[in-house]
PAZAPA-4460 file (N, C-alpha, C; in steps of 0.05 Angstrom, whole numbers, plus 32768, in hexadecimal, padded with zeros to 4 digits):
% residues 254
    n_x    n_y    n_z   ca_x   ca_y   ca_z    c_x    c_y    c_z   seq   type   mol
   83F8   8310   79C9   83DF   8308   79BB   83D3   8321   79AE     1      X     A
   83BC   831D   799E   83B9   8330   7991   83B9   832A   7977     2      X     A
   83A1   833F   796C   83A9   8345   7950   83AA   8321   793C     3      X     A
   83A3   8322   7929   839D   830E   7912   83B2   8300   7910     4      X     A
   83C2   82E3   790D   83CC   82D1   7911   83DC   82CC   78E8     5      X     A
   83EA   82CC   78E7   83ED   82CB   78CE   83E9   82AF   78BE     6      X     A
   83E2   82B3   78A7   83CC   829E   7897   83EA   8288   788D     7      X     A
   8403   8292   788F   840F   8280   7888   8423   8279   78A0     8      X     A
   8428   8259   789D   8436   8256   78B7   845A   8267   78BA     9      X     A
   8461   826E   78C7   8480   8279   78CA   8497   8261   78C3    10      X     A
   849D   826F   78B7   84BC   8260   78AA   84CD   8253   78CF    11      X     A
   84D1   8265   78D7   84DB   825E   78F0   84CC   824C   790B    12      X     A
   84B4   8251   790B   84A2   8242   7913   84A0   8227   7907    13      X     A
   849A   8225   78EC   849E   8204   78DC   84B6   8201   78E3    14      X     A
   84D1   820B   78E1   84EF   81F2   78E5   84E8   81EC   790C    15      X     A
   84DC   81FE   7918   84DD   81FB   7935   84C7   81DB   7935    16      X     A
   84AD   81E0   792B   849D   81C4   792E   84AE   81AB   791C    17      X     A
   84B9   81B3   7906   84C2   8199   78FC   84DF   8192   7910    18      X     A
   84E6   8198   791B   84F2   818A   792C   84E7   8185   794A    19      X     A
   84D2   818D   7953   84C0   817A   7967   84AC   8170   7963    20      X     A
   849C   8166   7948   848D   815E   7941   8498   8145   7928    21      X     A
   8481   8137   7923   848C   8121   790E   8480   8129   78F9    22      X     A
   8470   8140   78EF   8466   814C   78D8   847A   815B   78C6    23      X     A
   8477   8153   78B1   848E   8163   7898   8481   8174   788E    24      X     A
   8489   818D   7887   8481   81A2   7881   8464   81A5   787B    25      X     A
   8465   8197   7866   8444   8194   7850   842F   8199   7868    26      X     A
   8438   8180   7878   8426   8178   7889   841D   818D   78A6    27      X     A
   8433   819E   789F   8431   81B2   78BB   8421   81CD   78AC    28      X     A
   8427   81D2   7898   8418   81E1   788E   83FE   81EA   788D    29      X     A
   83F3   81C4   7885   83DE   81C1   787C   83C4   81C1   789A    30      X     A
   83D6   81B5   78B1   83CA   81B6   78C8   83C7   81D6   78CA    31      X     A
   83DD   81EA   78C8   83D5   8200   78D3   83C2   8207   78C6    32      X     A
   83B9   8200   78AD   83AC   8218   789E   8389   8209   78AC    33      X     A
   8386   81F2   78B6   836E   81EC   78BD   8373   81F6   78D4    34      X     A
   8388   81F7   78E6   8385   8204   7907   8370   8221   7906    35      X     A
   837E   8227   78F0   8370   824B   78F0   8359   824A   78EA    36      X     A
   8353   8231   78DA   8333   8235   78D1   8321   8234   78E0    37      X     A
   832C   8220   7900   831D   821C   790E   8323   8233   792B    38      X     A
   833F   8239   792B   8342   8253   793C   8351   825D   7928    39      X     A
   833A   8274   7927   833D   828F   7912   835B   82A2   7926    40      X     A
   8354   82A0   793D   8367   82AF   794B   8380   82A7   7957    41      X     A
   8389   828A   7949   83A4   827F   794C   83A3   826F   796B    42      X     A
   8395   826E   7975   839D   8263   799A   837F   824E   7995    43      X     A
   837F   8241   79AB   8363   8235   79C1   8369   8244   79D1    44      X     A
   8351   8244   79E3   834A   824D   79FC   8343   823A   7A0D    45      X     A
   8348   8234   7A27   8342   821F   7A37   831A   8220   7A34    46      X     A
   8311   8235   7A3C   82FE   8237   7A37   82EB   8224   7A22    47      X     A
   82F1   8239   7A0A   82EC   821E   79F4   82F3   8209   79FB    48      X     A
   8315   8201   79FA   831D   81E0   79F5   8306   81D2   7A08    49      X     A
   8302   81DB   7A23   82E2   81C9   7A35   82D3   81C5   7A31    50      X     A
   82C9   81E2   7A2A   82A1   81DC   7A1B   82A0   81C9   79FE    51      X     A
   82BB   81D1   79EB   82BD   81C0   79D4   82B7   81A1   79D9    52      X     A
   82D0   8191   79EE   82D3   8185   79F1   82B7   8176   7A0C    53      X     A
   82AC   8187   7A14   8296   817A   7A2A   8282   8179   7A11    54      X     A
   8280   8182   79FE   8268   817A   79EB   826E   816D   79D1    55      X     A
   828F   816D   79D1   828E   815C   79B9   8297   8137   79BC    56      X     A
   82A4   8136   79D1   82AE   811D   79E1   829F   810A   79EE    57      X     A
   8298   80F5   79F0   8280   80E6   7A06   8294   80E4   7A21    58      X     A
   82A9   80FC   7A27   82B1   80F8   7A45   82A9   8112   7A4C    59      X     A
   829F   811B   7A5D   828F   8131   7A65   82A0   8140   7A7D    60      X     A
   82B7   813E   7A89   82C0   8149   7A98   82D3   815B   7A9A    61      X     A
   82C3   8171   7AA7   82C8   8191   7A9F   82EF   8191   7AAF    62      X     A
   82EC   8187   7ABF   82FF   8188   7AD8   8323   8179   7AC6    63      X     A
   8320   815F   7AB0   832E   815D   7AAA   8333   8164   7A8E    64      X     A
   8324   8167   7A82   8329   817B   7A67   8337   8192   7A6B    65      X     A
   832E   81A1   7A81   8340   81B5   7A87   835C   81A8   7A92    66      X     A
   8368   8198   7AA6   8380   818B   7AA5   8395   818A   7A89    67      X     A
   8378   817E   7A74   837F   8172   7A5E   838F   818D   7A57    68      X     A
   8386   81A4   7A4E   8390   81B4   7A4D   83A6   81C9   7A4C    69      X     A
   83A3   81BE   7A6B   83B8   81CB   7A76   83D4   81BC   7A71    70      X     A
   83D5   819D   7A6C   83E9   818C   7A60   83F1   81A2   7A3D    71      X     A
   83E3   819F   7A35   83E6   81AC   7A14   83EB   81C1   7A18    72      X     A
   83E7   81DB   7A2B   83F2   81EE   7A30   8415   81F0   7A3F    73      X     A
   8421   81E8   7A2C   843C   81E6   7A3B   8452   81FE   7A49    74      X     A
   8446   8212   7A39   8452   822C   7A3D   8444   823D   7A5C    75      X     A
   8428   8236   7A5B   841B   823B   7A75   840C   825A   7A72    76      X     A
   8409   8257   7A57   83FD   8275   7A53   83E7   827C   7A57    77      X     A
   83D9   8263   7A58   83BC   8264   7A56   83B1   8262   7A3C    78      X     A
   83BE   825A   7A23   83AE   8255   7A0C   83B7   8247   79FE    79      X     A
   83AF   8233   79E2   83C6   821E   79E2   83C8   8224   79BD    80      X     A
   83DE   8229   79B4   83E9   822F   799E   83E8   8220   798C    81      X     A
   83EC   8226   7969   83F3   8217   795D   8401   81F8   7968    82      X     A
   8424   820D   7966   8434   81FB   7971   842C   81E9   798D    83      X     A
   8421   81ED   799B   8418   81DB   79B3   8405   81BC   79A2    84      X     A
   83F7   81C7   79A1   83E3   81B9   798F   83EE   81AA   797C    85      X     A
   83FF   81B5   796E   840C   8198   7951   841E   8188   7962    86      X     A
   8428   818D   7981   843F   8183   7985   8435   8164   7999    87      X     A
   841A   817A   79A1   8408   815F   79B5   8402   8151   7999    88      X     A
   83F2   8152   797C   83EF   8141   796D   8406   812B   796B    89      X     A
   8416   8137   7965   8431   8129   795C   842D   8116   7975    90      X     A
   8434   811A   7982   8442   8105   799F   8423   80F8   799E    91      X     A
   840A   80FC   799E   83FE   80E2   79A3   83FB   80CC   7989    92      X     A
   83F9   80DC   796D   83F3   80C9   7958   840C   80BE   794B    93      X     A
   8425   80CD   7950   843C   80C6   794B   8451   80C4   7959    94      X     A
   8456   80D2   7970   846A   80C7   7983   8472   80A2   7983    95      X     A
   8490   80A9   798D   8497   8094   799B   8490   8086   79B4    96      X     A
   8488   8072   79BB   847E   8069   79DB   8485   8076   79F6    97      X     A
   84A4   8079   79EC   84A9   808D   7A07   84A5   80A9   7A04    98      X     A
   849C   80B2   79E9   849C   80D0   79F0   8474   80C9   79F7    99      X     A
   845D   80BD   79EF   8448   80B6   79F6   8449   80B7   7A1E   100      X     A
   8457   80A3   7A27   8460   80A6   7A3C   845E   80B9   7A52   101      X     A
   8473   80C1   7A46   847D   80E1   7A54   8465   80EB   7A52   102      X     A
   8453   80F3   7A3A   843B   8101   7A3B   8429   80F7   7A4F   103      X     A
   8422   80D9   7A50   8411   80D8   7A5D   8419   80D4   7A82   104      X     A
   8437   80D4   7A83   843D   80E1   7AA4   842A   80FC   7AA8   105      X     A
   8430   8103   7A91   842A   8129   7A9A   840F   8127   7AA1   106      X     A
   8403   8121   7A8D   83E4   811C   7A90   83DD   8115   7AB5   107      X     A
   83EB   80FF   7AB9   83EA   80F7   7ADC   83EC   8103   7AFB   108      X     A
   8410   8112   7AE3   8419   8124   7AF8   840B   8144   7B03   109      X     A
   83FF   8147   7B08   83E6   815B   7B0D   83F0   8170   7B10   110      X     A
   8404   816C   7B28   840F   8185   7B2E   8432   818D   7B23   111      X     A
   843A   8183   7B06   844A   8184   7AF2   8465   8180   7B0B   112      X     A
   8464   8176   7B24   847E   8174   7B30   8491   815E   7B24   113      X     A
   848E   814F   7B19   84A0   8141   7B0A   84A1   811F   7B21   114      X     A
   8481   811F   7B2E   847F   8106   7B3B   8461   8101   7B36   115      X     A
   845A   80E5   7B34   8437   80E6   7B39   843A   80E2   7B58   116      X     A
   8425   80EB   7B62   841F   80DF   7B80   83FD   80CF   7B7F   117      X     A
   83FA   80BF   7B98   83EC   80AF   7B99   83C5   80CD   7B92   118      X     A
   83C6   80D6   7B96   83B8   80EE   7B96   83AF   80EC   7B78   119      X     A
   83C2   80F7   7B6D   83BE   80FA   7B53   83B6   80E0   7B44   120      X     A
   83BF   80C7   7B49   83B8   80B5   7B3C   839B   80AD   7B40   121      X     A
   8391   80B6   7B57   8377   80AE   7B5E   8367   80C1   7B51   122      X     A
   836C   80D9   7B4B   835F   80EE   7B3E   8353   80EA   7B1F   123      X     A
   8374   80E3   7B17   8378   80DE   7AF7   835D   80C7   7AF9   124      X     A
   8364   80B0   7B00   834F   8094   7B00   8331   8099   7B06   125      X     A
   8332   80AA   7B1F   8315   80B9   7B1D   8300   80BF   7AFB   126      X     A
   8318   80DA   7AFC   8314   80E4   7ADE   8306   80D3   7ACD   127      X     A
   8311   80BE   7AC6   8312   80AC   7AB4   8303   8096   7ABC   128      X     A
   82FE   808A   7AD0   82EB   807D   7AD2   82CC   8080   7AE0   129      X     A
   82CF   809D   7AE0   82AE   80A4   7AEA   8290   809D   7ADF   130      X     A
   8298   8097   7AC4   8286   808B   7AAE   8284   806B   7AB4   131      X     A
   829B   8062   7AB6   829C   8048   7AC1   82AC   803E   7AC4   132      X     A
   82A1   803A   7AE3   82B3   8030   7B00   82C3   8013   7AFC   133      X     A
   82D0   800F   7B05   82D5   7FF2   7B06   82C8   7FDD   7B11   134      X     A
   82C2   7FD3   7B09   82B0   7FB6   7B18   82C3   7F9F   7B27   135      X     A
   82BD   7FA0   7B45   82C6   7F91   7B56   82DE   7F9A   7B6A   136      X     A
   82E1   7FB3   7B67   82EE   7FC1   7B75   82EE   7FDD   7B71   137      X     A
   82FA   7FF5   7B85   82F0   800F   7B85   8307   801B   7B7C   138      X     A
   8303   8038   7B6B   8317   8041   7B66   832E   8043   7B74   139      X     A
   8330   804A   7B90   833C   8046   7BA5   8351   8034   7BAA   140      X     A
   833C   801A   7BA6   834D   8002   7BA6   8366   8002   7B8C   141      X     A
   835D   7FFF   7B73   8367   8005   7B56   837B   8019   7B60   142      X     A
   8377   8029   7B66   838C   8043   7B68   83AA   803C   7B78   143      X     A
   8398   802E   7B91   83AD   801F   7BA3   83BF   800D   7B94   144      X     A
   83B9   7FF8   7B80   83BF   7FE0   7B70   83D7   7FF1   7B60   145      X     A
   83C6   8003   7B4B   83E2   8013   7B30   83ED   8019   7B45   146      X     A
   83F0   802C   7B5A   8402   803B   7B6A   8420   8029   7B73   147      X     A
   840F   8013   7B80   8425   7FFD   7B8B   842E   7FF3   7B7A   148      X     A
   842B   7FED   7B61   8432   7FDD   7B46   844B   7FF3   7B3D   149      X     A
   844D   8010   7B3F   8458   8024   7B30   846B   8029   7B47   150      X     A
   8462   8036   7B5B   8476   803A   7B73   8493   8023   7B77   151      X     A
   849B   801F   7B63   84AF   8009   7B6F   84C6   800D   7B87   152      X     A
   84D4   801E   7B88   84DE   802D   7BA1   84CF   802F   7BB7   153      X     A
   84AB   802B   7BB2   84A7   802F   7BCC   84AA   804F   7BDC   154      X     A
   84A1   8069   7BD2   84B2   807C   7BDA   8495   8090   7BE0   155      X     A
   847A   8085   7BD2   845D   8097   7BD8   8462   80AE   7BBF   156      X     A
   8473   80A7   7BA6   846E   80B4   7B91   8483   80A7   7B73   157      X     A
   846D   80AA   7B63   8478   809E   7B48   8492   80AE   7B35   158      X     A
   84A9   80A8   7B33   84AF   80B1   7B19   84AD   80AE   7AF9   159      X     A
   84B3   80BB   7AEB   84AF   80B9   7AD0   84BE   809B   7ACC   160      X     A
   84D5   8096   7ADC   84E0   807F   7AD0   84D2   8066   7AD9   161      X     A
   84C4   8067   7AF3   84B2   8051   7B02   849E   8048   7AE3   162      X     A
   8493   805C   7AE6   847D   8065   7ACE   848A   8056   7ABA   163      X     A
   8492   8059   7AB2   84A0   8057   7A90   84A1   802F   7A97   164      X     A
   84B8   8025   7AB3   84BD   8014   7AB0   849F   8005   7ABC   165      X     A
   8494   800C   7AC6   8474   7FF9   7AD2   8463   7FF6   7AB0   166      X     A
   8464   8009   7A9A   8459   8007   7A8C   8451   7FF5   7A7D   167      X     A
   8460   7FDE   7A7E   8459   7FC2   7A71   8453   7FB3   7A8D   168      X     A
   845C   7FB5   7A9D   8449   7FA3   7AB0   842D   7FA9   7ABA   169      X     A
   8420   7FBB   7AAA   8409   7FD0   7ABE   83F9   7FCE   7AA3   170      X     A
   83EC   7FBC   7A96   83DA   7FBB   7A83   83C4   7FD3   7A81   171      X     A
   83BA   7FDA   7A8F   83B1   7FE7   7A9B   83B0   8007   7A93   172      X     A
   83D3   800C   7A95   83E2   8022   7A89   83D7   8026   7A6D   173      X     A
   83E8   800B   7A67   83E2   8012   7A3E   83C2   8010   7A40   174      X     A
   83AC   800E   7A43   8391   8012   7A3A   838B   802A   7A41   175      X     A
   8399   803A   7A57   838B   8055   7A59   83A7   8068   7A4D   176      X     A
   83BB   805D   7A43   83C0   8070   7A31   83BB   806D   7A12   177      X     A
   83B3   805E   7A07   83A2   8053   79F7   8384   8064   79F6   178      X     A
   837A   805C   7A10   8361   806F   7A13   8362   8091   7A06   179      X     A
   8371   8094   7A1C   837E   80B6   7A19   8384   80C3   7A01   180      X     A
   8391   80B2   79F9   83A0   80BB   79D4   8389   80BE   79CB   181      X     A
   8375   80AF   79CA   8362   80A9   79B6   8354   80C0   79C8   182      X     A
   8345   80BE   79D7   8331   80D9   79E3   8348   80FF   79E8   183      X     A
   8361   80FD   79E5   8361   8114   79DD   8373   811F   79C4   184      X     A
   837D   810B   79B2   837C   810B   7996   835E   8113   798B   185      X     A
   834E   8105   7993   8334   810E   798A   8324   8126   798B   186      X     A
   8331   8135   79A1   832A   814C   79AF   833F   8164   79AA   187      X     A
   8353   8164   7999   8361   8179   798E   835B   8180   797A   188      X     A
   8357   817F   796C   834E   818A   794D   832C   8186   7950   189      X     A
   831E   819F   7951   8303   81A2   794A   8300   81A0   792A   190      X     A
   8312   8196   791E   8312   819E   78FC   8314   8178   78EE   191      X     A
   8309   817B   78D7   830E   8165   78C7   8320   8160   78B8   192      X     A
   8338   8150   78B7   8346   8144   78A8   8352   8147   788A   193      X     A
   8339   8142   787B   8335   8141   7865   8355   812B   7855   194      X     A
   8353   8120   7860   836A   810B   7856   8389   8102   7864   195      X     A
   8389   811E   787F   83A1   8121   7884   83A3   8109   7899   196      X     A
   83BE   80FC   7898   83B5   80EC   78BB   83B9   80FC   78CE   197      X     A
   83B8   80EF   78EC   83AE   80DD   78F1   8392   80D4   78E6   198      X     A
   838A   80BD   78EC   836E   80B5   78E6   835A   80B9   7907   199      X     A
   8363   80C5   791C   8363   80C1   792D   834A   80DC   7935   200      X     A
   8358   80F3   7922   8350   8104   7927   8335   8111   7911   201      X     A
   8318   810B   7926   8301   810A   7914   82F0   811A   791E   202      X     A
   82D8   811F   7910   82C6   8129   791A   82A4   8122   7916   203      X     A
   8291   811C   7926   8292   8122   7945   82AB   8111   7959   204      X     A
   82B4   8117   796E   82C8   810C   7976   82C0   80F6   798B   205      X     A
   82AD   80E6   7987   82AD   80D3   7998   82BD   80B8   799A   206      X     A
   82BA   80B9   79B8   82D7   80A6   79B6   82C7   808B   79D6   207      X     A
   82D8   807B   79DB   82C9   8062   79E9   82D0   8064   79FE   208      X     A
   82C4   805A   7A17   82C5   805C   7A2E   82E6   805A   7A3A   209      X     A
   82E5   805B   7A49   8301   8056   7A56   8306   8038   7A57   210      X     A
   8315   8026   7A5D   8325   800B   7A5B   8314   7FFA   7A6E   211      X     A
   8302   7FE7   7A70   82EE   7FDB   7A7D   8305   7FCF   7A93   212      X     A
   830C   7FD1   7AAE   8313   7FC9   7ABD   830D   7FAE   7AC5   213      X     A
   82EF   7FA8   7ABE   82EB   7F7F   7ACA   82F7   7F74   7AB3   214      X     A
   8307   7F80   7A9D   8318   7F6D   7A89   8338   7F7C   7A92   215      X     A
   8344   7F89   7A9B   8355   7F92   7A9F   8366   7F85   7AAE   216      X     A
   8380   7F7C   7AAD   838D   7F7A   7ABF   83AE   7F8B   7AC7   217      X     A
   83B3   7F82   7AE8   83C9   7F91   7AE8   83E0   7F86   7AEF   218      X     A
   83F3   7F83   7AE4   8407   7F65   7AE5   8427   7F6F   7AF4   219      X     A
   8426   7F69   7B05   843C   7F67   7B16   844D   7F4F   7B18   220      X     A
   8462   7F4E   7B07   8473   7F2F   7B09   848D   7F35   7B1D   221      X     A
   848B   7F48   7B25   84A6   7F45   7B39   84A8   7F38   7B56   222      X     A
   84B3   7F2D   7B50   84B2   7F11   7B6A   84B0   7F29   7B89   223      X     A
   84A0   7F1C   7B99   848D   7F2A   7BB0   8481   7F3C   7BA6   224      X     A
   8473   7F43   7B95   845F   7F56   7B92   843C   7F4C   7B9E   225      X     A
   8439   7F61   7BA6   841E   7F59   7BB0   8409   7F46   7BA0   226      X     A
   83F2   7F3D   7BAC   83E5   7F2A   7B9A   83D2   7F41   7B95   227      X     A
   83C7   7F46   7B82   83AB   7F52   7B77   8393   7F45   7B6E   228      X     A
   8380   7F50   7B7C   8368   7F3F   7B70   8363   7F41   7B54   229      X     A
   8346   7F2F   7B4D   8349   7F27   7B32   8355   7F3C   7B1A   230      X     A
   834F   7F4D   7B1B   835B   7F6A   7B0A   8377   7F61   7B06   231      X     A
   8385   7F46   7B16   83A5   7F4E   7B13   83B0   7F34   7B11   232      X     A
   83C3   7F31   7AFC   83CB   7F1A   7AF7   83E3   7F22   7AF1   233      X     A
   83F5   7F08   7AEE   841C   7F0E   7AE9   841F   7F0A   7AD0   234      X     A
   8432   7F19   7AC3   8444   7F1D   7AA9   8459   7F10   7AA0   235      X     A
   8461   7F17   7A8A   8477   7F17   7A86   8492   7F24   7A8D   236      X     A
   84AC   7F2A   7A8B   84B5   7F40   7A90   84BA   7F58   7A91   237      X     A
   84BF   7F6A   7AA5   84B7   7F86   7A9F   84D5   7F90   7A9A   238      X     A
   84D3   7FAA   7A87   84E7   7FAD   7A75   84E4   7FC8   7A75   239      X     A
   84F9   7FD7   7A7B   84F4   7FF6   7A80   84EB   8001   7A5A   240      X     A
   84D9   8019   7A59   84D0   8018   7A3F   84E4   8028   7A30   241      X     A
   84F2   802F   7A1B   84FA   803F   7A0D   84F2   8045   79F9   242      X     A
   84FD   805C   79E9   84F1   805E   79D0   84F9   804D   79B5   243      X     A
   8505   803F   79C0   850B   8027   79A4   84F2   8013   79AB   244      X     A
   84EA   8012   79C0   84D4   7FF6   79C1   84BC   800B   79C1   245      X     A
   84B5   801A   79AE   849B   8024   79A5   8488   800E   799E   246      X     A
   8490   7FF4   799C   8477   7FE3   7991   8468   7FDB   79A7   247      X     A
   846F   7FDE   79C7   8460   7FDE   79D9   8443   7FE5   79DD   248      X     A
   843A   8007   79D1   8429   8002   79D3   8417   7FF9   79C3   249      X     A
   8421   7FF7   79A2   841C   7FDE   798F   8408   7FF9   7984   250      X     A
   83F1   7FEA   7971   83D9   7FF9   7968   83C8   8006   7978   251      X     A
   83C5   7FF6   798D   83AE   8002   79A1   83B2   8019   79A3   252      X     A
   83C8   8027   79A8   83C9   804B   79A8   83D4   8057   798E   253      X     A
   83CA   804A   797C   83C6   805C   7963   83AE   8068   795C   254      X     A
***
């Protein structure tokens, strides 16, 4: 680190994002040249990305913005780059469902072991529903419900593939990754657009409560699955997700 960030993006750096990102050149360019406008010194700082985000967001919590963070920080340096930053754009406004996915395991997985545990899910849902609770049952309970719905093995921890395959039976899922896209798409770029897409990414960045739980449900069709109160009704079939069935999560997470 150090020292002034250069005003034009690197030849080697652009062929590196155009092949992990869905932006074509023009378009990578044009993002960098607003990144700098808004960090003159090429990085965020967790610092900033919090206070930014506790005063520009109507979710106010210091505890998972920093999480948030620390997801976009992939390298673990403590600051989050150009490249970090166009690559989290990419995967929420343009990714495929399963690469969305995968992101939002990480988001869950707290302690990046490559499992959720019951812990973390209660944390994440905390997070997210501290503004508003669910009506008619306690986070606790809810937590208990996704857990048993995802755990299919039965083993006291989720994998990416549990995850991936509970994803269409867990309604639930798609509204808070839906939620998510939209509250931290909104929260990466402190800068305005000016024509580029996403449309997602605006300013001031307010964005809508988390997924009202007394309309939510969580749908378990596999024969003996527990009954769930009203929050939970049965589906159709569940279908492990891939990235060819991106229409899963449809518009809602655009």
């Amino acid at each position: 680190m150090g020292g002034t960030p250069s005003k034009k993006l690197h030849r080697a750096v652009e062929l590196e994002l155009l092949s992990q990102t869905e932006y074509d050149a023009h378009e990578l360019r044009k993002w960098y040249a607003r990144f700098l406008e808004e960090y003159p010194e090429g990085l965020i700082t967790k610092e900033r990305f919090v206070e930014e985000n506790l005063k520009f967001t109507n979710f106010g919590d210091a505890g998972f913005w920093k999480h948030i963070f620390d997801v976009l920080d992939t390298d673990k340096n403590g600051d989050v780059s150009f490249g970090e930053w166009i690559c989290a754009l990419s995967t929420l406004t343009k990714g495929a469902t399963m690469t969305k996915l995968e992101w939002l395991f990480h988001v869950f997985d707290l302690d990046n072991d490559g499992f959720i545990e019951h812990d973390e899910l209660l944390l994440i849902l905390q997070w997210l529903y501290k503004v508003n609770p669910p009506v008619g049952l306690t986070i606790e309970e809810l937590t208990d419900q996704v857990f048993d719905a995802l755990d299919s093995d039965h083993d006291e921890k989720i994998t990416l593939a549990e995850f991936a395959l509970g994803f269409k039976r867990v309604p639930l899922l798609q509204k808070n990754l839906s939620f998510l896209n939209q509250l931290v798409t909104s929260s990466l770029p402190h800068v305005q657009t000016h024509g580029l897409s996403p449309p997602e990414v605006r300013s001031p960045r307010a964005v809508s409560s988390p997924p009202d739980l007394a309309a939510s449900t969580l749908r378990v069709p596999a024969a003996g699955a527990p009954t769930l109160p009203t929050a939970v009704t049965s589906s159709s079939s569940a279908t492990a997700i891939s990235s060819s069935s991106a229409a899963a999560i449809s518009s809602s997470s655009a």
